[in-house]
TORVO-937585 format. One record per residue (C-alpha): residue in one letter; x, y, z. Coordinates in steps of 0.5 Angstrom, whole numbers, plus 500, padded with zeros to 3 digits. Each point is the difference from the previous one (the first is absolute). Last residue first. Layout:
BEGIN
aXYZ;...
This chain:
BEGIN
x416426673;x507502500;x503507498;x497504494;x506503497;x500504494;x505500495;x503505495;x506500495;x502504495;x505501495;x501505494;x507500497;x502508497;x498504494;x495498497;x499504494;x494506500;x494498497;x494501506;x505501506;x493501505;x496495496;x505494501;x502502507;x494500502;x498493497;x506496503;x498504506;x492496499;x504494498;x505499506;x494502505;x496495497;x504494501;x501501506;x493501501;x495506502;x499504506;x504506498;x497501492;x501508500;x505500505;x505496497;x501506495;x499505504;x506497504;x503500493;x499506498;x503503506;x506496500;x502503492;x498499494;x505504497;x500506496;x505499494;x495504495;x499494496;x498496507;x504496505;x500495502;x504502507;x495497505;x500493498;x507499497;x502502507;x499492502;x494498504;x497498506;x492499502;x498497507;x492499502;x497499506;x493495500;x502497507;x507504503;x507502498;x505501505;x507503499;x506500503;x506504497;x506499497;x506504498;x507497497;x506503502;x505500494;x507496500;x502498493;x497507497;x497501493;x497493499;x494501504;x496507500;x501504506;x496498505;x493504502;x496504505;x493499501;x493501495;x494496499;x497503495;x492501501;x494496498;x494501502;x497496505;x494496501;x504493502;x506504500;x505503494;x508500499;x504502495;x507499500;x505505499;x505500494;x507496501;x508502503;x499494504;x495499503;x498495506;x494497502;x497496506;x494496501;x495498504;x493498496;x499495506;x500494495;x503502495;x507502503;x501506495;x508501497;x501506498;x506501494;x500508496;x506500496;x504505495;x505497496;x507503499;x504499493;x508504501;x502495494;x506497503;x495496507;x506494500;x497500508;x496505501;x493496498;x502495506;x501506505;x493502498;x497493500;x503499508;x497506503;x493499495;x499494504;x502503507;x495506499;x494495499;x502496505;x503493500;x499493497;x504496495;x494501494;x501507501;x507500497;x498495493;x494506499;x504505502;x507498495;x495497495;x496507498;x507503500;x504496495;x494500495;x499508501;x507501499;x499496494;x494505498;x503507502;x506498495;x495497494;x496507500;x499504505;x504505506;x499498507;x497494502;x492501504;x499495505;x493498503;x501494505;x494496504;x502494505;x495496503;x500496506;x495495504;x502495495;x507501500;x504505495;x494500496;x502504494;x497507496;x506503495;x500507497;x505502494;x502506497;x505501495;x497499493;x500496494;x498502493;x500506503;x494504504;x499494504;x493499502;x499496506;x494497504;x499498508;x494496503;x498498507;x495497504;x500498508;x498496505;x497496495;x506495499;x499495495;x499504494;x508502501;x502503494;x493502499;x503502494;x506497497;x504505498;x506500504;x506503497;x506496498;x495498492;x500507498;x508501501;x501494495;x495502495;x503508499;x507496500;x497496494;x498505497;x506505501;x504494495;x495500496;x501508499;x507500500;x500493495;x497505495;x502506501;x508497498;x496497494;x497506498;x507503501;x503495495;x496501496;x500508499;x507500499;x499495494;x495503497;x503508501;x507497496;x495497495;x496506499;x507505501;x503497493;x493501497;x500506501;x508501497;x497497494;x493504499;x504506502;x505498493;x494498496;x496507502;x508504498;x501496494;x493502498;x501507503;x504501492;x507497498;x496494498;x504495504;x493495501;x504495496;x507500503;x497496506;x499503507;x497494504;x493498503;x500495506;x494497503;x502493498;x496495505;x495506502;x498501492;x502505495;x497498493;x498507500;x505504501;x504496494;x494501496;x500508501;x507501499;x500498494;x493503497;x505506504;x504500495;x497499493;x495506502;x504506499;x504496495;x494498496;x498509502;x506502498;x500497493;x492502499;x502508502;x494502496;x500507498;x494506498;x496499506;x498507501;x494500496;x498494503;x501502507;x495506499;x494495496;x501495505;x500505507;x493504497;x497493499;x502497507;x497506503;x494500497;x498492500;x503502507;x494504502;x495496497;x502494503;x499503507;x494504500;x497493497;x504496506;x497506505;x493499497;x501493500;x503499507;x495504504;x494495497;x504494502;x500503507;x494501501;x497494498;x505496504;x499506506;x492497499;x501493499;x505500506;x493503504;x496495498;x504494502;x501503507;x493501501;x497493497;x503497507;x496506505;x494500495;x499493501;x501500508;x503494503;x498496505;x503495505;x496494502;x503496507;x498493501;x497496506;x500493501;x503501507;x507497499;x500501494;x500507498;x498499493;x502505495;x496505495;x499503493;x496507499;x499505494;x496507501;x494503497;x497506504;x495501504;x496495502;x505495498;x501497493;x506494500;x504499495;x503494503;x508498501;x501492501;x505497505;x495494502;x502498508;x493497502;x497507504;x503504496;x497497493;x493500503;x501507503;x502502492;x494496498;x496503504;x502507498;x499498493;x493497501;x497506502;x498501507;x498494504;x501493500;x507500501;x500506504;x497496505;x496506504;x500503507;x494503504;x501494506;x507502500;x499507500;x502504494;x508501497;x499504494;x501497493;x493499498;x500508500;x502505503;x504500507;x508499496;x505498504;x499492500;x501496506;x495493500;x496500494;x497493500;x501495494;x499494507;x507498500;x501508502;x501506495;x507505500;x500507497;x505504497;x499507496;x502504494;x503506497;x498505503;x501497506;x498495505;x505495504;x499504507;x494496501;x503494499;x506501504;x495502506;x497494499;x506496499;x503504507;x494500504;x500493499;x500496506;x503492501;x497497507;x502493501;x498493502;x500494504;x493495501;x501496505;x498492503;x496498494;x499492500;x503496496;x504497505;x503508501;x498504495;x504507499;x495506495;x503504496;x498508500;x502506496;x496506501;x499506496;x501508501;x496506500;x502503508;x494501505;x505499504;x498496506;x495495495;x504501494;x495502494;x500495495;x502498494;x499492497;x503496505;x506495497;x499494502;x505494501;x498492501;x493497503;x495505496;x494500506;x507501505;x503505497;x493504498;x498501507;x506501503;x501506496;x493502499;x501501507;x495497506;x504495501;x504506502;x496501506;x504506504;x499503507;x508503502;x496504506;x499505495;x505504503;x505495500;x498499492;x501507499;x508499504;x500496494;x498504495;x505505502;x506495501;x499498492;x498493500;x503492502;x492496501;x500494504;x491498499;x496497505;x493497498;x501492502;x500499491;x507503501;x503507497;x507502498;x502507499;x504504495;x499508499;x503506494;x505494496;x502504494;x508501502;x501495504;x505500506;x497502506;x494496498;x503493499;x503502506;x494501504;x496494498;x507495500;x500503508;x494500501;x499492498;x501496506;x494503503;x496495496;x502495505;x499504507;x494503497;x497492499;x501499507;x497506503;x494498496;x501493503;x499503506;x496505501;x501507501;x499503492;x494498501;x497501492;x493503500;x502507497;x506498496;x507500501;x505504499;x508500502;x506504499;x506501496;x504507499;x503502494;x503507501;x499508499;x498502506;x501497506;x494496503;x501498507;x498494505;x498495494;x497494502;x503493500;x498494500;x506495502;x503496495;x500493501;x506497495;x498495495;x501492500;x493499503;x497503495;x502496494;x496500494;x497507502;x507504502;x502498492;x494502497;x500506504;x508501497;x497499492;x494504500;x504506503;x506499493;x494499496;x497507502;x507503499;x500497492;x493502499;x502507504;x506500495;x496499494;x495504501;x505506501;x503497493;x493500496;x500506500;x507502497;x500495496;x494503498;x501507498;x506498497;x495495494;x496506499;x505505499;x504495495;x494499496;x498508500;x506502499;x502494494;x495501497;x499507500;x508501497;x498495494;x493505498;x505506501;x504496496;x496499494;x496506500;x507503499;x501495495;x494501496;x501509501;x507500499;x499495492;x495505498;x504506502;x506496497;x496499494;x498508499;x507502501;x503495494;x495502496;x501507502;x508499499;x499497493;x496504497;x505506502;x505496497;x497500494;x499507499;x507501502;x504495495;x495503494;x503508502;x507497502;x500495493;x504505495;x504505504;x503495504;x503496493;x503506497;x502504507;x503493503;x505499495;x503507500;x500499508;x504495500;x505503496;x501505504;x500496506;x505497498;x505506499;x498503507;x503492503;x506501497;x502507502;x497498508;x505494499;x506505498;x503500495;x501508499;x497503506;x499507499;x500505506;x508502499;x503495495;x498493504;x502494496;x499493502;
């Protein structure tokens, strides 16, 4: 190439000029002759093509939307049941389970325990109690009464744990054909039944009634709870002994909730309802027509009644047949399909509105029509502009194109042809372009083939460089993996860890804010009237923070299986941790040991956070005293301890900083005050519960920002001996 001043003589940019020149010759002679007849014609055919693509929206966006309902309304159906029919199942299964151990007390009477008829002294509020009723003309005094009392009393405990721990149960009980009645209920309904002298005939129940006519399970139809007043329906069994009926056990299952969740379901866009085995409407939310809930005596089978799509519909739901109908209400036209709630015979029918599923296919009909109109006008406004323009521009260029650099233009072309094949035939096995003798053009040509050789160069060394620290990244992150796994597994995390102890209840998590962390917290039995509790938090993060951590956590639990004192413990493991200690790490340590069976104990703290501590109808407040200095700094540091007492129903929380330091975006911290508030808010509840309920706190309080540090808590409350 040649530069004389502003002119480039040989260069790509002189070549390139050349060939369009003669390019454009030959496009103003044939442009000029088929531009007006090509446009008519590809105006026809964009109209065509725009009338067919609204024809073809419309047929699959009426399509789809007809899909979409489908599979809503079918899957709606089917969730609503399960969800249903899983309350029933559970007070079926809960049912059986009080079945099976009457059957078990009647066969062999003489093996069980003689419990003693008890009334309840107190109502506290808020607990399951058991209590006894007994029909009017039932004495309660005689012998064999007192007798059967004493059997039957085996079942309290069974009656109140099923209903502390289930999730629908609302009452259980235990009727007899002598009139008397063991029934586990809320303490306020109880402490109603001591006020009504305890009178109750349950053989007078539907419920009874109905179990010992049909022989096995019954479900009741719904009725109103005889304390309550409470909507709901009853399962009973009865339990024979020689044939003969010795019982009749049931449970109570309330359905605010589904009516509530019925109601609720009404909306612009449709509605759902739920009909019995006998086609009856037994929650609805609309107060109108056919479909509104009426009286027993007033309600109609909608099988027989209404249109004959509605009673296929209620057919179809009731036997399982996933079909949609057109169904014509009062009101408005609607589509319904349904599924069965097995357990019971009923079945969930949900509706949609016609107008609310044709709405959105109308809609994309519309903006589909508006759209195609604006871009026509704009394509006819557009094609007569550049129709214009690009005859005005052919006619000047022609004029101007008066030489044809055709030689130029082959070498031009020739060149880069060759240079195209090459790069186009690269593959990752062979990824190299080399500079060649053809691409030396004298021009940017031999520029461009010399920056593709030298990039190609750089590609491969970067290929390989980038490899090798895939691979490097590769074994780091399984090697942190499997160190993540391991330290997981040296935490307990079995939970009740001691179900054989009912002195106590504890539960204890950990977050780590890396791959693997430093805190760590242990629980063990020292012996079986001593449990030891450790919280510690390893300076630093990381793998460094987490040996450390493995190395500190076997020190104190090996040292506390030898005996002595809290202090005397950390003593030792302290001066253990300063040996060979060149990395400068330390750990804070909290450490208590608890004497079970008086709740007596004594703690130390080393450099760790204050616990927290509530009484039985307390609050919780930091429990703060002097601390020692953190173990591995000094080989000899004095360790403080102080006794401590903890009494029924007190509960006790330690945790690591990483708690109260979460911080948010803004760096401000979580703080202590907010986690006592925070402890507060659900003081009386379980272990497991007051972790979760931080663990949310925390959540909602840092909102996005990054973990910094490890989280780990543990809490446990104590409920001494029985």
């Amino acid at each position: 190439m040649k530069r004389i001043k502003n002119f480039v003589i040989g260069g790509i940019e002189n070549k390139v000029f050349n060939l369009v020149f003669l390019t454009i010759i030959m496009i103003v002679l044939v442009y000029t002759l088929v531009i007006y007849h090509q446009s008519k014609e590809l105006a026809g055919v964009i109209e065509e093509t725009s009338r067919q693509q609204q024809e073809s929206v419309e047929t699959i966006s009426a399509a789809v939307m007809q899909g979409v309902m489908d599979n809503t309304m079918n899957d709606t159906a089917v969730m609503q049941a399960d969800l249903a029919d899983r309350m029933f199942c559970e007070i079926r299964n809960d049912v059986h389970m009080l079945a099976d151990y009457a059957e078990v007390l009647y066969a062999d009477p003489e093996a069980a325990a003689r419990v003693e008829p008890a009334v309840p002294a107190t109502f506290p509020e808020g607990e399951n109690l058991t209590a006894w009723l007994h029909a009017q003309q039932t004495d309660v005094t005689s012998e064999e009464i007192l007798e059967e009392m004493e059997l039957i009393g085996n079942m309290s405990g069974m009656l109140k744990s099923l209903l502390d721990n289930s999730e629908y149960l609302g009452a259980c009980y235990i009727a007899t054909p002598s009139g008397l009645t063991l029934m586990c209920d809320d303490a306020a309904v109880i402490k109603e039944c001591a006020e009504a002298d305890y009178i109750f005939d349950a053989r007078t129940r539907p419920w009874y009634q109905g179990a010992e006519q049909k022989g096995s399970l019954y479900f009741t139809g719904i009725e109103r709870d005889y304390y309550t007043d409470r909507i709901g329906i009853i399962c009973a069994i009865p339990v024979y002994q020689d044939g003969k009926l010795a019982a009749v056990v049931g449970g109570d299952l309330f359905l605010d909730d589904m009516e509530q969740a019925i109601s609720d379901s009404a909306t612009d866009s449709g509605f759902q309802f739920i009909v019995d085995e006998k086609g009856h409407v037994i929650f609805s939310p609309r107060t109108e027509g056919i479909l509104r809930v009426v009286p027993t005596a007033e309600a109609v089978d909608l099988r027989n009644a209404g249109s004959e799509d509605l009673a296929a519909v209620v057919k179809d739901a009731l036997n399982g047949v996933r079909v949609i109908r057109p169904v014509a209400l009062e009101d408005k036209e609607c589509y319904m399909t349904g599924a069965p709630v097995k357990n019971v015979g009923w079945a969930v029918v949900v509706a949609t509105y016609r107008e609310a599923v044709e709405k959105p296919a109308e809609m994309m009909k519309a903006q589909q029509r508006e759209i195609r109109a604006a871009a026509e006008e704009s394509y006819r406004r557009g094609i007569t502009r550049s129709g214009k323009m690009i005859t005005v521009l052919l006619l000047l260029l022609g004029i101007l194109a008066l030489v044809n650099a055709l030689i130029l233009a082959r070498r031009i072309v020739r060149p880069l042809n060759r240079m195209t094949k090459r790069i186009a035939v690269l593959t990752g096995e062979d990824p190299a372009f080399e500079m060649a003798e053809e691409y030396k053009s004298g021009d940017e040509i031999e520029v461009l083939a010399q920056s593709f050789a030298e990039l190609s160069r750089r590609t491969r060394e970067y290929i390989a460089e980038n490899t090798r620290i895939t691979a490097e990244k590769e074994r780091i992150g399984a090697e942190l993996n499997v160190a993540a796994r391991i330290q997981a597994d040296m935490l307990p995390r079995i939970f009740p860890p001691f179900p054989e102890r009912s002195e106590f209840d504890l539960y204890a998590l950990m977050d780590p804010a890396k791959e693997v962390g430093g805190d760590f917290y242990d629980f063990f039995m020292i012996d079986e009237d001593h449990l030891a509790l450790v919280m510690a938090d390893v300076s630093g993060k990381g793998v460094p923070a987490a040996l450390f951590m493995v190395i500190a956590k076997t020190l104190i639990r090996n040292r506390a299986q030898m005996g002595g004192s809290p202090a005397q413990i950390l003593s030792d493991v302290n001066r253990q941790l300063c040996e060979h200690n060149t990395s400068g790490l330390f750990v804070t340590v909290w450490m208590a040991i608890l004497q079970i069976s008086t709740g007596k104990g004594m703690a130390a703290n080393a450099g760790h956070e204050h616990p927290a501590l509530r009484h039985e109808g307390g609050a919780f407040a930091l429990v703060e005293y002097k601390h020692s200095p953190p173990l591995g700094l000094l080989e000899e540091i004095p360790v403080l301890e102080h006794a401590f007492e903890l009494h029924r129903g007190d509960t006790l929380f330690v945790y690591t900083d990483g708690v109260t330091e979460a911080a948010q975006k803004e760096n401000q911290l979580f703080g202590e005050k907010r986690l006592v508030d925070a402890l507060n808010s659900k003081a009386d509840t379980t272990p497991e519960e007051v972790l979760e309920n931080i663990t949310e706190r925390i959540a909602e309080y840092v909102g996005t920002a990054a973990q910094f540090d490890d989280i780990t808590m543990l809490c446990l409350k104590y409920y001494g001996k029985e």
